[in-house]
C-alpha positions in Angstrom: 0.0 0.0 0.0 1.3 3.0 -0.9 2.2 5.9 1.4 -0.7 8.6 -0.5 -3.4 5.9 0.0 -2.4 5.7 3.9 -2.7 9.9 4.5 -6.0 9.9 2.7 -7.8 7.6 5.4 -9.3 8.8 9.0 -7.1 8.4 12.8 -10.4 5.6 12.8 -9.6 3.5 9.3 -6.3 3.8 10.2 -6.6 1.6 13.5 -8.9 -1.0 11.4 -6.4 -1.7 8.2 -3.8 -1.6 11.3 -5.5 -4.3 13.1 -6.6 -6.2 10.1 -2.8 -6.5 8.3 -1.1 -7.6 11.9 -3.6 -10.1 11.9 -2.7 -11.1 8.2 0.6 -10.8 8.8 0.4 -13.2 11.5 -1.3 -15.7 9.6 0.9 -15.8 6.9 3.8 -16.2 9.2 2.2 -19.3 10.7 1.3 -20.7 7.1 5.3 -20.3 6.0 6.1 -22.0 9.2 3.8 -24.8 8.5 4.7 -25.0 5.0 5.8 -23.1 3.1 3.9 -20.5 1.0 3.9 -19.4 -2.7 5.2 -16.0 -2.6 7.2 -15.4 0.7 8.2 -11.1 -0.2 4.4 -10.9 0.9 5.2 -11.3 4.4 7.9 -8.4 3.5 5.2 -6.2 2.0 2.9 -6.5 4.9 5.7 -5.8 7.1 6.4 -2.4 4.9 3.0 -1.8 5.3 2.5 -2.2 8.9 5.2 0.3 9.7 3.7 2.8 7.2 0.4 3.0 9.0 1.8 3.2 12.3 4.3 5.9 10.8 0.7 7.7 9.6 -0.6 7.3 13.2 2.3 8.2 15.1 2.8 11.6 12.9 -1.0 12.3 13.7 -0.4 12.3 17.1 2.4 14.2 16.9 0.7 17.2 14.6 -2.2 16.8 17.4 0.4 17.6 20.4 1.5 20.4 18.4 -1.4 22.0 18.1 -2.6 21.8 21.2 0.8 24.1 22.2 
C-alpha cells in the first residue's frame, strides 16, 4: 500500500487496516512456518505496510500535540 493511499484515510480507518494487516501478517507467518507459502516477499510487503500505517498514526499524534501548544 502505498504511502498517498495511507494519509488519505481517517485516525479511525487507520486503527482498522492496522488491526486487520497484523492479523494477516500473523497468519501468513504461521502458514510459511507450517509449510511453506507461494510468494514469501508478501510477508515483507505486509511488514512495509504495517510500519507505514503506524508511521501515519504516530505523525498524527504528533501534529495533534502540536497544536494543542
Amino acid at each position: 500500500m502505498k504511502q498517498e493511499v495511507i494519509a488519505e484515510y481517517s485516525v479511525k480507518e487507520l486503527y482498522e487496516r492496522l488491526d486487520a494487516e497484523q492479523s494477516q501478517l500473523a497468519k501468513m507467518k504461521l502458514h510459511h512456518a507450517v509449510s511453506s507459502i507461494e510468494n514469501p516477499n508478501l510477508i515483507k510487503e505486509y511488514r512495509k505496510t504495517i510500519a507505514r500505517l503506524k508511521t501515519e498514526i504516530r505523525k498524527r499524534e504528533l501534529a495533534e500535540l502540536k497544536s494543542k501548544k
